[in-house]
N, C-alpha and C positions, 0 to 999 in steps of 0.2 A: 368450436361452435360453428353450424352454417351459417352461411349470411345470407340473406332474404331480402332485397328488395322487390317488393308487390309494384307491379303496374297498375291496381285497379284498386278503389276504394270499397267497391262492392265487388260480389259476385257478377260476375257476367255470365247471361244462360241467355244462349245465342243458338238459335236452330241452325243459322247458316253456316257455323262453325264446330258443328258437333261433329262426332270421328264414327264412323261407321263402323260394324263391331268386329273387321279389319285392320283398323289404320291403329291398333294399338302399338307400340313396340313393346311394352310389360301391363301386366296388369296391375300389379300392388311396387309403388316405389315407395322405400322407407327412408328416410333422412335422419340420418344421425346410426352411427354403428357403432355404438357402443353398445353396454351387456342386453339394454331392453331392447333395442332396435333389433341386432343377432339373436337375440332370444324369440321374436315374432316371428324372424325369416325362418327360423328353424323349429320353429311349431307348426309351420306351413309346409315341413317337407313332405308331408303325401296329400297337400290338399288340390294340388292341379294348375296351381297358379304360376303364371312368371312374375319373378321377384327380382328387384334391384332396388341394391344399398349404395345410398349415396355417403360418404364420409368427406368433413374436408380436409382429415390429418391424415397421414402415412400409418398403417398398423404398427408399423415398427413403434413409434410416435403415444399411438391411442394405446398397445400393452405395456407400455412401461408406464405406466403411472402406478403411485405408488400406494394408492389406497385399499385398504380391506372394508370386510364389509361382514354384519354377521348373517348367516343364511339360515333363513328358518323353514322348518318342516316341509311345508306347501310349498318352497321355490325347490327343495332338492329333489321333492317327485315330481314337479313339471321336469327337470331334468330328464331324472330317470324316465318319465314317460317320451321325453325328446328320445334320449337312446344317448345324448352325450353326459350322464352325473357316473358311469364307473369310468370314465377319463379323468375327470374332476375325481373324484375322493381319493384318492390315494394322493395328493398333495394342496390337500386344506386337513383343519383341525375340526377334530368335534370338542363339544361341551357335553357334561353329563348331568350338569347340576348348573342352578341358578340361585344366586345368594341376592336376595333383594333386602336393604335396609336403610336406614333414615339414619344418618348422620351418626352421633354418638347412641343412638338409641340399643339397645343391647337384643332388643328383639329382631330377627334376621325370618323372614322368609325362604324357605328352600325348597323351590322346585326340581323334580327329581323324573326321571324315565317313567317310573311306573303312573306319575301321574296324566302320563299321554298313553300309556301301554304300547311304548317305544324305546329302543334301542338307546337312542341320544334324545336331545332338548332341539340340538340344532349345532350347526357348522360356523366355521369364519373361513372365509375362504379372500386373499387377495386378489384384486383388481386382473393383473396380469393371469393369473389362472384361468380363470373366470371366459375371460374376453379372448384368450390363450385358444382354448378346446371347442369353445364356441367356432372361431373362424375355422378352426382345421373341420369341424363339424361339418359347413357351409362349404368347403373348398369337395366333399363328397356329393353335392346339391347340383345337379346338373339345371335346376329350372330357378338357381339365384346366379345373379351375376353380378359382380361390383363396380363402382365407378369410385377410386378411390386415388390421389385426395382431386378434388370436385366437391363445388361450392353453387349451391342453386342461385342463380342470377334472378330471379323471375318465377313467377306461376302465373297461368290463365287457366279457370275454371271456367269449364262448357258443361252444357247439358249432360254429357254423356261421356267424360271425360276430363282431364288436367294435361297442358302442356307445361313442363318444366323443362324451362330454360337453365342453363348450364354453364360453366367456364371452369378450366383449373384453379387450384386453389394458388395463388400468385406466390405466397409465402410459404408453401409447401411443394411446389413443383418443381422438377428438374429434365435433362434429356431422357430418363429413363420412365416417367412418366406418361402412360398408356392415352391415346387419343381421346379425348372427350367430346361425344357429340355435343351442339349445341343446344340441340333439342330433344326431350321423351315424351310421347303421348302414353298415358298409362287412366286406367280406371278409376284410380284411388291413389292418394298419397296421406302417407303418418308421418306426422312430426313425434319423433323420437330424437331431437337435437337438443334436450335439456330443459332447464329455469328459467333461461331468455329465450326461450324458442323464438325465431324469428317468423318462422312458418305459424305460429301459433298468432303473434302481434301484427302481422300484417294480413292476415282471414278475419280480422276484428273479433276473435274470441280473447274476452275482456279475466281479468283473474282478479279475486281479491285476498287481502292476505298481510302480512307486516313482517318486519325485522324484527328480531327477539332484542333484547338490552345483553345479548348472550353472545359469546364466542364461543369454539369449539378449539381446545388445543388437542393434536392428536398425536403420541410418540410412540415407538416400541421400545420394550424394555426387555431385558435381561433377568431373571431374576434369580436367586442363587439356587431356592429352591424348586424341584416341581410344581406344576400348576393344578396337576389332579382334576385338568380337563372341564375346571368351574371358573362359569362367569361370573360377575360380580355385577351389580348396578345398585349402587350406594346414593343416597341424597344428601346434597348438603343447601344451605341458605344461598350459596351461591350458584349451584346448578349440580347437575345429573354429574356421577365420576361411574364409569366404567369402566371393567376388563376382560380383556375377551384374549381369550390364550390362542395363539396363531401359529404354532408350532412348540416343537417338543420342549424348548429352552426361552419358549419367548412370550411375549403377552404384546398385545396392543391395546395402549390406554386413551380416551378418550375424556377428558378433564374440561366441562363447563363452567363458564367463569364471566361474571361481565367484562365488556369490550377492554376492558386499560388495565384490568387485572390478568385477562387473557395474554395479551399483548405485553404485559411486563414478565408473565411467565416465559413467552416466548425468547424474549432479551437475558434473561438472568443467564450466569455462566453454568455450565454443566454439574460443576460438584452444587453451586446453590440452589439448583433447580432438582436436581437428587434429593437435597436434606430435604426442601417441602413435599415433595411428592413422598418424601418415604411415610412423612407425616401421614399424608392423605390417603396413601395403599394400605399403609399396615405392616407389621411384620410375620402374615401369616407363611409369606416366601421369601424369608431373610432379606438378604441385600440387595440391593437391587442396580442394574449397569443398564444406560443407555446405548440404543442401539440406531446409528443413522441420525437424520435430523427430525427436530422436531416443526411441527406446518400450522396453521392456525387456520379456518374457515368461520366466518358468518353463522346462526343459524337463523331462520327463518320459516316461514309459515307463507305458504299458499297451493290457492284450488281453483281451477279455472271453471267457470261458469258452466261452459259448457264445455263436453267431452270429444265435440264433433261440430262439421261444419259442412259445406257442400262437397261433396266426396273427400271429405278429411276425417281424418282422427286423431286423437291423440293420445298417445301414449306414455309411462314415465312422469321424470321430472319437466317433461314440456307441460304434464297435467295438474302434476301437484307436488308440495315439497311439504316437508313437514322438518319437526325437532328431532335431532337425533336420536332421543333419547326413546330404549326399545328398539331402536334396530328395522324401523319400520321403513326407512323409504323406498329402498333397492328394490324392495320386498313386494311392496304394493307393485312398482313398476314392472317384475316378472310377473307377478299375475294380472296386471292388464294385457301384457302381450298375452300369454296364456288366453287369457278370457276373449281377445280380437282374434285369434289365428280361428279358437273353437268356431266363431259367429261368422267371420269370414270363410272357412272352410263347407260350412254348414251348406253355408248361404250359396255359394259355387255348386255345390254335388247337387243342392236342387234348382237349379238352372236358375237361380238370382243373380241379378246384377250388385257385383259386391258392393259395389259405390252408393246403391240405393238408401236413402235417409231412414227409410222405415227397417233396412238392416244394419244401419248405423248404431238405430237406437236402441237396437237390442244391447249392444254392447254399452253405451251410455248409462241407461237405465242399470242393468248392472253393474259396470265398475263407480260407479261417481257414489252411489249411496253408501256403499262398503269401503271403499275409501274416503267419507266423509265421517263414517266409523272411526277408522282409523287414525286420521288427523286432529279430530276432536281428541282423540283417547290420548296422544302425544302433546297437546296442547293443556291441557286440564293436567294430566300428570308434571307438567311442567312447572307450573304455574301455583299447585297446590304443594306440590315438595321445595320448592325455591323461595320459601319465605319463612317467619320466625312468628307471625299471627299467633296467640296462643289457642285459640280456638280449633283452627286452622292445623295447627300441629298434632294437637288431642286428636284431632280426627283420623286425621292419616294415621296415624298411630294406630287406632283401634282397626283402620281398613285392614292395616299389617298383620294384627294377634286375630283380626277374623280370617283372612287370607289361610294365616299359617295354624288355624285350629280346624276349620273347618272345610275337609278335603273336597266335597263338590264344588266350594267358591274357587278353591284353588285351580283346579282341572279345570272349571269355565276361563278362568282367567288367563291361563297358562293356555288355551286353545286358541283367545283371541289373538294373543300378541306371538303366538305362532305362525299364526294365518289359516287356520285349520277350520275357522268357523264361519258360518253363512254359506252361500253356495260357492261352490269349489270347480273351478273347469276342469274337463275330463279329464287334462295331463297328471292336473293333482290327486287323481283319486287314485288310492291302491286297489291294482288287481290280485 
């Protein structure tokens, strides 16, 4: 995460210290280089601009983490339309099928290709992959340059510009470590540095939002038999259980549980942590083997007020974070970038000042409603499957037998939690 201490409490818009439309050294710096951050800069490769990423880890450091993710429809064509998703697919998984159902309940949902008139449903692709092909992507990019690892010390907001102030990252630096100026005047700066964005808490863009009563344990498994390429998203009283197949022999399981049940799942020994899970997977793929360690995360909810600020934006989980369940955060976060390169690029070829508020807002105004879509629709599904209400149950229940009888609900359904529905930036649209 970068670290951000602000010098100022407001904004400063000082004439006498504005940058003449010279003294830039980049025009667009993004903060934070992980997948959404690379995903911006690399939406922006023909749109004219200088780009620089600041990160404060080493990449060696930022692709080894060990998380996947599942990738739906609308992030693998901004891909393809970047020019980097046939690097990526030959080393991620697809799905073909989607098994959605309620606990013991015998009725199952299944979403299937033909109901999107597509090939798959959607990919899971790991962390390292991902952020993998992106950088080699960016290392082709003569008009992005890195400052990696570097830690922004500072921002001053002018009129017509941002100075960010700089220093190596203390706890990731060595003698091999490339010189970091002290200072960049640039047009525009994104906070693409996460949940705590610092860049986000010290421009006073305020967020609201809460901790779930939920953990997330997430493991990979082994399992005897084939996967046959289907995800699973089961509910139970205790939260959302997931499977998302991640290679030819493997699945990775994502098991919601409140905090102390999460956390003693975490503790149990490997064969007793097997017997319950096998309980809760099923025997539709025999036995099943642990594979690696098992990690626990939080989940939680929030959406920042506003999307932007005086030559800011914000992008990702510096924007918003939501419940795992659906597959939805990553997701929103590639099509913010997507949706800023479009408005930013736009905004350049007709001699706009990218930094401009009223080109800000273009991107605002679209991503924060559709991801306010989105956040609701993982909040409500959460909330309304994780409980034993009887009322409450009957309901959902009959969402399921209408879902799975009556194929237009289905296909709407199965568009949104795609990402497929509302307005789509160019990247996403097939030619």
């Amino acid at each position: 995460m970068t670290s951000v201490q602000h010098t100022m409490t407001d904004i400063a818009v000082a004439g006498a210290n504005a940058h003449s439309q010279t003294d830039f050294d980049y025009d667009l710096a993004i903060v934070g280089g992980g997948i959404v951050g690379t995903t911006l800069a690399a939406g922006l490769k023909n749109a004219g601009l200088r780009i620089v990423l600041i990160e404060a880890q080493p990449h060696s450091v930022a692709v080894a983490k060990g998380q996947a993710y599942a990738i739906h429809l609308s992030s693998s064509r901004i891909y393809q339309g970047i020019g980097v998703w046939d690097a990526i697919a030959p080393q991620v998984e697809y799905f073909s099928q989607v098994h959605l159902s309620d606990g013991n309940c015998p009725s199952v949902v299944k979403f299937k290709p033909r109901d999107l008139q597509a090939p798959v449903l959607g990919y899971v692709a790991e962390h390292r992959v991902l952020l993998k092909e992106l950088l080699q992507f960016l290392d082709t990019c003569e008009h992005v340059d890195w400052l990696c690892p570097a830690q922004v010390t500072s921002t001053e907001y002018h009129e017509t510009g941002v100075d960010v102030h700089l220093a190596p990252n203390p706890h990731q630096s060595d003698a091999r470590t490339p010189s970091i100026p002290q200072t960049l005047r640039v047009r525009m700066l994104v906070a693409a540095d996460g949940s705590r964005s610092q860049i986000r808490q010290q421009a006073g863009i305020t967020t609201q939002g809460w901790q779930y009563w939920q953990s997330c344990l997430v493991a990979t498994i082994a399992p005897e038999k084939f996967h046959n390429h289907i995800a699973y998203e089961r509910f139970w009283p205790s939260g959302p259980f997931a499977i998302l197949p991640i290679a030819n022999h493997q699945c990775r399981i994502v098991w919601t549980a409140p905090h102390a049940q999460a956390q003693a799942l975490l503790e149990l020994e490997e064969d007793q942590f097997l017997d319950l899970l096998q309980q809760r997977y099923g025997l539709q793929m025999g036995k099943l083997s642990l594979v690696g360690r098992r990690f626990l995360f939080p989940a939680q909810w929030m959406h920042s007020k506003h999307y932007i600020g005086h030559r800011l934006a914000l992008v990702g989980d510096a924007a918003h974070t939501c419940h795992p369940v659906g597959g939805q955060g990553l997701n929103l976060g590639i099509r913010d970038a997507a949706a800023l390169a479009q408005v930013l690029q736009t905004a350049h070829q007709a001699g706009q000042d990218i930094g401009d508020v009223q080109v800000l807002r273009q991107y605002q105004y679209w991503r924060r409603r559709q991801n306010w879509l989105a956040l609701g629709f993982t909040d409500i599904l959460n909330r309304v499957f994780s409980n034993q209400w009887f009322l409450v149950v009957q309901g959902r229940r009959l969402g399921l037998r209408l879902l799975q009888w009556i194929a237009p609900l289905r296909v709407l359904a199965l568009r949104f939690m795609a990402g497929l529905s509302g307005r789509l930036p160019h990247l996403a649209q097939q030619k």
